[in-house]
MDTraj code that builds the backbone (N, CA, C; nanometers):
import mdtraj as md
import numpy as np

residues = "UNK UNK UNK UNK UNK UNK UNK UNK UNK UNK UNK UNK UNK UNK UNK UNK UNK UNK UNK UNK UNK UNK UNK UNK UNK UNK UNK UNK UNK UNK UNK UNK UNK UNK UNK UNK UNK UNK UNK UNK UNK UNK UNK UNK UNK UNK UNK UNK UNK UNK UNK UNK UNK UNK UNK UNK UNK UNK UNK UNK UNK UNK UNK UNK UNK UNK UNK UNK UNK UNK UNK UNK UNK UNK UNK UNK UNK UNK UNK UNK UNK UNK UNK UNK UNK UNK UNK UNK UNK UNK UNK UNK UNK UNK UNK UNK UNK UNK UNK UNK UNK UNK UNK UNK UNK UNK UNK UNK UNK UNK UNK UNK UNK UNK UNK".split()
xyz = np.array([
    [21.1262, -7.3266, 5.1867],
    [21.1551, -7.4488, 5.2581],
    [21.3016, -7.4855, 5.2359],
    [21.3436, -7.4578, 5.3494],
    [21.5253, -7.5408, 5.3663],
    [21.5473, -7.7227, 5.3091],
    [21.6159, -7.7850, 5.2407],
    [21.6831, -7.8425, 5.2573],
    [21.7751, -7.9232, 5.2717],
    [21.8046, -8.0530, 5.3428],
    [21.9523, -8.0515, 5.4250],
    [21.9896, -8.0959, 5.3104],
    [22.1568, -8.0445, 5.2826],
    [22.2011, -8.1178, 5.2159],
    [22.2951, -8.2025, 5.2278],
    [22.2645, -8.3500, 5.1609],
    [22.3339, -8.4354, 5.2035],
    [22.4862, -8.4946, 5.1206],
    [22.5168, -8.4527, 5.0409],
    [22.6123, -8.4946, 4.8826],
    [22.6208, -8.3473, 4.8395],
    [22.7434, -8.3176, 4.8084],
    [22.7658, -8.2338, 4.7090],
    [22.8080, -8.3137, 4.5899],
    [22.8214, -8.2045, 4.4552],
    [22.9272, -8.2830, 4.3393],
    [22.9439, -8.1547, 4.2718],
    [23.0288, -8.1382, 4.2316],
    [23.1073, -8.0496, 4.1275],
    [23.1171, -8.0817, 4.0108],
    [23.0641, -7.9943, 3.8989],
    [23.1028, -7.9706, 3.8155],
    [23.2415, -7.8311, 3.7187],
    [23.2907, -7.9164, 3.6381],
    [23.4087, -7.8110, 3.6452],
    [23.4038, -7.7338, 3.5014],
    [23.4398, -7.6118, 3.4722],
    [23.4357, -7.5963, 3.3346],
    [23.6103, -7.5004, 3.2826],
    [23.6497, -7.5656, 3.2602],
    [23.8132, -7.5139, 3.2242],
    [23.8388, -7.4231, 3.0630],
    [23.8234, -7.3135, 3.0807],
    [23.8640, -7.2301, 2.9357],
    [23.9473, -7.2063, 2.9267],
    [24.0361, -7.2260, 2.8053],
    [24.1930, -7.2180, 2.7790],
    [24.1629, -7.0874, 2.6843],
    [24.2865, -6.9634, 2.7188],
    [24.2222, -6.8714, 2.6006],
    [24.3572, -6.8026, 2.5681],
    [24.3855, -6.7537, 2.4682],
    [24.4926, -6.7105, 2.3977],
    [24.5013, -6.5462, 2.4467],
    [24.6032, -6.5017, 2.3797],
    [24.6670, -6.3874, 2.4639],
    [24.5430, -6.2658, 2.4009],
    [24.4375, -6.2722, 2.3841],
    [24.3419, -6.1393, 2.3976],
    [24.2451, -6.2128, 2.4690],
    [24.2207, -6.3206, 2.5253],
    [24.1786, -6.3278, 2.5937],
    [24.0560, -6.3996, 2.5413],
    [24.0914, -6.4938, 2.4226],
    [23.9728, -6.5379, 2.3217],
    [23.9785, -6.7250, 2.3854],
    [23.8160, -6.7529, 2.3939],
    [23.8520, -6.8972, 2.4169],
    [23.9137, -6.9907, 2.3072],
    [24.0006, -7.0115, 2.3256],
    [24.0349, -7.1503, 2.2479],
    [24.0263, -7.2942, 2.2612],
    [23.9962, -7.3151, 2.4443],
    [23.9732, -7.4861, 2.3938],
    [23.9137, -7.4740, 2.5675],
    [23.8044, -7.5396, 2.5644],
    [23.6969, -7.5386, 2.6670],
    [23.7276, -7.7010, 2.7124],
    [23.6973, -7.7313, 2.8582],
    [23.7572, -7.8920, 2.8831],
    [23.5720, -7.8540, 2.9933],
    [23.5584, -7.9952, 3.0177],
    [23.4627, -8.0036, 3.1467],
    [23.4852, -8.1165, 3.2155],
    [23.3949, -8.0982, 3.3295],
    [23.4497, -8.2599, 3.4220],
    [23.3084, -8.2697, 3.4905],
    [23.2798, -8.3778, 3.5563],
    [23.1753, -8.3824, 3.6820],
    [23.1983, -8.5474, 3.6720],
    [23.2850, -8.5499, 3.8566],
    [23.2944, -8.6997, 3.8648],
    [23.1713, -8.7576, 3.8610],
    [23.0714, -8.7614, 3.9272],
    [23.0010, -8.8298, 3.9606],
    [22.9342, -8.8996, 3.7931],
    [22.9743, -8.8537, 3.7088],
    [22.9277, -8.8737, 3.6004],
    [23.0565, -8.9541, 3.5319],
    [23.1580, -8.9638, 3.5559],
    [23.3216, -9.0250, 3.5227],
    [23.3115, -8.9434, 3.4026],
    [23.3183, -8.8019, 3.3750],
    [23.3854, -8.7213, 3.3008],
    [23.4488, -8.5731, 3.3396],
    [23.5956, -8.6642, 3.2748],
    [23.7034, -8.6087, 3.3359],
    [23.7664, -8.5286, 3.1749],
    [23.8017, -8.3601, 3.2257],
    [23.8256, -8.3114, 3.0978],
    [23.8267, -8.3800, 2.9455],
    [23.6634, -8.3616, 2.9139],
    [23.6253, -8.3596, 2.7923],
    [23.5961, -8.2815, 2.7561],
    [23.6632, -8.2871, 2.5663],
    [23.6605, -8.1282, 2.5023],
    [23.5293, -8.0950, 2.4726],
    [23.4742, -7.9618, 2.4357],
    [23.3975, -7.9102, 2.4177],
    [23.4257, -7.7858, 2.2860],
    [23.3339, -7.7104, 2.2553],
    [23.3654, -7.5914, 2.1464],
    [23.2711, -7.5294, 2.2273],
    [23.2139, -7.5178, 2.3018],
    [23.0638, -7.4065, 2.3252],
    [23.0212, -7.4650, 2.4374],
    [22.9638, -7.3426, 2.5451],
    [22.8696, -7.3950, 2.6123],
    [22.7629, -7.2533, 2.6881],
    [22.6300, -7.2930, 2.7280],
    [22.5865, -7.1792, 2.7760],
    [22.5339, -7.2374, 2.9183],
    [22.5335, -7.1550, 2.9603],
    [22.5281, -7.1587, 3.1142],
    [22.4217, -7.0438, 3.1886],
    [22.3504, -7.0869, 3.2395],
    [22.2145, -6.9828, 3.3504],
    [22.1486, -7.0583, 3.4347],
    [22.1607, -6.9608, 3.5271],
    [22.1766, -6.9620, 3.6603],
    [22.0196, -6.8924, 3.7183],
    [21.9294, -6.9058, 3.7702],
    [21.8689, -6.8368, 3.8454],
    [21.9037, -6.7281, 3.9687],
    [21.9034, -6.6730, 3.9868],
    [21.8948, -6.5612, 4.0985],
    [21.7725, -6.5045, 4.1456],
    [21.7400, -6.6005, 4.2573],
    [21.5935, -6.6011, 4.2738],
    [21.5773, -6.4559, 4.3784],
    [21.6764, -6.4251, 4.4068],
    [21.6676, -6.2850, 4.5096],
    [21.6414, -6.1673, 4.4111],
    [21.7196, -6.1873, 4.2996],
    [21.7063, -6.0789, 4.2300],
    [21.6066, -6.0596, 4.1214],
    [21.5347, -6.2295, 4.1246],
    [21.4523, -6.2654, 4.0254],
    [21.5168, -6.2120, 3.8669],
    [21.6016, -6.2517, 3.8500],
    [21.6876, -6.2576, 3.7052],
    [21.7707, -6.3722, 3.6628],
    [21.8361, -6.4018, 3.5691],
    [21.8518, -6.4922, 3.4931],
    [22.0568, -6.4372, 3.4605],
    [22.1522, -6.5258, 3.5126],
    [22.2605, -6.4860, 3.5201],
    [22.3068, -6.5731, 3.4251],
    [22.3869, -6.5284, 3.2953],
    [22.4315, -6.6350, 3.2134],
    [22.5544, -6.6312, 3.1540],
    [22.6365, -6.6675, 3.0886],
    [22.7748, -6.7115, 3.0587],
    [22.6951, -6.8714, 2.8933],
    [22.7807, -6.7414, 2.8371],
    [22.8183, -6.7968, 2.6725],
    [22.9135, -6.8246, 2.6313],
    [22.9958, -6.9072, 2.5889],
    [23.0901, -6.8712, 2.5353],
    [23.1671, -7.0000, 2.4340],
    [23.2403, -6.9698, 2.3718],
    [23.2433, -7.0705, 2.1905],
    [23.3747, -7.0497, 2.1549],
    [23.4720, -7.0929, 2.1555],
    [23.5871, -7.1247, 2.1183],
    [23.5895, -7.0354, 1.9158],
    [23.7274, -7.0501, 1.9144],
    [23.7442, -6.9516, 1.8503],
    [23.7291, -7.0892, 1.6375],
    [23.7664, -7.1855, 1.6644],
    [23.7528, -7.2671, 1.5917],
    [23.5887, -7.3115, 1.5830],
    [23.5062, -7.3213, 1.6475],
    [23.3463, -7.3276, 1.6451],
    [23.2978, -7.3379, 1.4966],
    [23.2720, -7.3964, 1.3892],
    [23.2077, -7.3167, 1.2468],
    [23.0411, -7.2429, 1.2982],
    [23.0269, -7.1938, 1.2211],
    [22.9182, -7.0892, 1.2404],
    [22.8060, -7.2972, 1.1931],
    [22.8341, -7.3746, 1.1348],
    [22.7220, -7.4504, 1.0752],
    [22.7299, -7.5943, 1.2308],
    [22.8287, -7.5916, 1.2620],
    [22.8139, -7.6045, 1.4424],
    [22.7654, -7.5340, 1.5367],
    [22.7577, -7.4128, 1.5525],
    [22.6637, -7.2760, 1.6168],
    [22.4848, -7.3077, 1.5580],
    [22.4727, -7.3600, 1.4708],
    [22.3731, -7.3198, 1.4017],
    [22.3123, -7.4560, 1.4876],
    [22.3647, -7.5929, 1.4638],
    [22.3375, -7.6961, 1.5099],
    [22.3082, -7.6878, 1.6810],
    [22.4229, -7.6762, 1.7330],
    [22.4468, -7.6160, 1.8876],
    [22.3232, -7.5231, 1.9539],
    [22.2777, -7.4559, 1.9020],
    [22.1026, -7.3605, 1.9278],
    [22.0313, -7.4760, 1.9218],
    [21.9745, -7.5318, 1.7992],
    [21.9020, -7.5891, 1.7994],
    [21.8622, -7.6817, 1.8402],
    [21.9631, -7.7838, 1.9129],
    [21.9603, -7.9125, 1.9877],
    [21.9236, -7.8066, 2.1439],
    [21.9844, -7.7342, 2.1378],
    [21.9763, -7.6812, 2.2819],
    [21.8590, -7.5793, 2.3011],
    [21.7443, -7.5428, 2.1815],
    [21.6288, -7.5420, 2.2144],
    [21.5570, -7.6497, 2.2492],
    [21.5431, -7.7508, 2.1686],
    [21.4921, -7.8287, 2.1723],
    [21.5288, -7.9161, 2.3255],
    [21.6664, -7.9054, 2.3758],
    [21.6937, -7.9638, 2.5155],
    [21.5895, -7.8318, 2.6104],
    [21.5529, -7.7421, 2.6141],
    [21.4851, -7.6485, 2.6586],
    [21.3505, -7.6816, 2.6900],
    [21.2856, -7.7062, 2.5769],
    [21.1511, -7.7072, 2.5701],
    [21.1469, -7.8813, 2.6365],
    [21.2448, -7.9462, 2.6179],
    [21.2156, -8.0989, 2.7431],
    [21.2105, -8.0805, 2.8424],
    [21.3259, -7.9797, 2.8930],
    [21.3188, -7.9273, 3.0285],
    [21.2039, -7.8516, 3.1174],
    [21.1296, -7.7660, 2.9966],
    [21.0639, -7.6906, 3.0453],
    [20.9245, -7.8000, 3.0575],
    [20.8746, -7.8968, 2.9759],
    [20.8061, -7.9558, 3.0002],
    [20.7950, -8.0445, 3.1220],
    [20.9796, -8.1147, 3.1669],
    [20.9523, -8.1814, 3.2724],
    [20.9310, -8.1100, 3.3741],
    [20.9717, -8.0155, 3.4057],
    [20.9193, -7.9113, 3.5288],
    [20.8298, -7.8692, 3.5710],
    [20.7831, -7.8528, 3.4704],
    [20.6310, -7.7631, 3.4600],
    [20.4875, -7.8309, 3.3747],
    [20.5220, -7.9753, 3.3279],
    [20.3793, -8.0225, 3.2477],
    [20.3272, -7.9211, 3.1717],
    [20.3538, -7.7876, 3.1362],
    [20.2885, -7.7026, 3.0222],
    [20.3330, -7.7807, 2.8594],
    [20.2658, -7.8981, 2.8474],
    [20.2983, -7.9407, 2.7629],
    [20.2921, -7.8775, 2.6192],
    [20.1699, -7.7912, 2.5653],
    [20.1113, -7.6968, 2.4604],
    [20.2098, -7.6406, 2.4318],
    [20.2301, -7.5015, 2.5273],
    [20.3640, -7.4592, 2.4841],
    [20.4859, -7.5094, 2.4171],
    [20.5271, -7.6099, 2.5165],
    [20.6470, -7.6677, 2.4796],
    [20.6253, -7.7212, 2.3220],
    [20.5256, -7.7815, 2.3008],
    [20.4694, -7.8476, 2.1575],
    [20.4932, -7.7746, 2.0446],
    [20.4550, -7.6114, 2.0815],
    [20.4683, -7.4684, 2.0176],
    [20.5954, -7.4288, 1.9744],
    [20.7103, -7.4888, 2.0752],
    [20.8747, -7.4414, 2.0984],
    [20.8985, -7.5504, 2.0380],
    [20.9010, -7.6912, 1.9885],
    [20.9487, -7.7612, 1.9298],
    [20.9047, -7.7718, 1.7764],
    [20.7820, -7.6791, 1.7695],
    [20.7177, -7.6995, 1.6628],
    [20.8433, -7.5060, 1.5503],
    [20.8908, -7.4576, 1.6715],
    [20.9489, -7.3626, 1.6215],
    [21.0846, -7.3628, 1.6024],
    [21.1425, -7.4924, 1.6706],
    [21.2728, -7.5427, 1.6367],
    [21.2866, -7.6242, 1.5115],
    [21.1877, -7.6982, 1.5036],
    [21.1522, -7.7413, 1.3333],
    [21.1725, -7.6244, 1.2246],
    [21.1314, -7.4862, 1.2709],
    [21.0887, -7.3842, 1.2088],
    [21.2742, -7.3108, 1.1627],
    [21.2940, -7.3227, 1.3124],
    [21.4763, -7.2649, 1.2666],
    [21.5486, -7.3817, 1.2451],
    [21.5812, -7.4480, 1.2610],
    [21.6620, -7.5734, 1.1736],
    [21.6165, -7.5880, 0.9963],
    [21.5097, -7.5513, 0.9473],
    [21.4736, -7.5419, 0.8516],
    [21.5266, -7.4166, 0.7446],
    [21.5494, -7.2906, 0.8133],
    [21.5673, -7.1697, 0.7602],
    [21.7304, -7.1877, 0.8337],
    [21.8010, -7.2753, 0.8977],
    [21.8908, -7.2750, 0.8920],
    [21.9611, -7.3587, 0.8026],
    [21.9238, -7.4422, 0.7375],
    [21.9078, -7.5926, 0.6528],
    [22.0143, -7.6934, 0.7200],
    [21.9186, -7.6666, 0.8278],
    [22.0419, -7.8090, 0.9133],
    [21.9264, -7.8975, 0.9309],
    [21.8253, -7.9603, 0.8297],
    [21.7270, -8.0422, 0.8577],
    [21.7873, -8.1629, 0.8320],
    [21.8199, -8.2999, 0.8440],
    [21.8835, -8.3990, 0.7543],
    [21.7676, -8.3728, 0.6069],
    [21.8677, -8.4762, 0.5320],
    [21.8435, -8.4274, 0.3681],
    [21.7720, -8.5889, 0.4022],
    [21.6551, -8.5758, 0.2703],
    [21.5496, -8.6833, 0.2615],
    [21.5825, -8.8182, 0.1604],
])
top = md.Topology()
chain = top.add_chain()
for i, resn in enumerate(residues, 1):
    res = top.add_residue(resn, chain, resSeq=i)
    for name in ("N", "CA", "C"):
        top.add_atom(name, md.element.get_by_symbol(name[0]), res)
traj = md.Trajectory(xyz[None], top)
């Protein structure tokens, strides 16, 4: 089913990268949201390709990143996953399963807050 579209909006993603070609400082924008190049360290990106039925993606993390920001950065962004996947799809169980396993790596990563 087609359809029309009425609004576009752009989002922008700007990588600054040093002479091998390494990111060093990631900016983003999307007016409709009034953000206008804000910094970033990381971002992942996928795309559907429903013709090809595959999954097209773009990673990528600035060269300053700490590995205990990487560690953090997964885990919020499973956990943004399994919301997503719930609002789409109501497979709530699962998702319950995926948050119950992000508990699981934040733990063995020891990025739990301290008690």
């Amino acid at each position: 089913m087609e359809h029309k579209i009425v609004k576009s909006s752009e989002i922008k993603v700007n990588v600054g990268l040093d002479i091998n070609n390494l990111p060093v400082g990631i900016k983003w924008s999307a007016e409709d949201g009034d953000i206008i190049d804000s910094p970033a360290k990381a971002f992942i990106l996928s795309m559907w390709d429903h013709v090809q039925k595959n999954t097209m993606k773009i990673d990528l993390w600035t060269k300053d990143m700490s590995v205990e920001e990487m560690k953090q950065f997964f885990h919020q962004t499973l956990l943004t996953m399994a919301d997503s996947f719930e609002k789409a799809t109501g497979e709530n169980r699962i998702c319950d399963d995926l948050r119950d396993y992000c508990y699981h790596f934040a733990e063995k990563m020891e990025i739990l807050p301290e008690k």
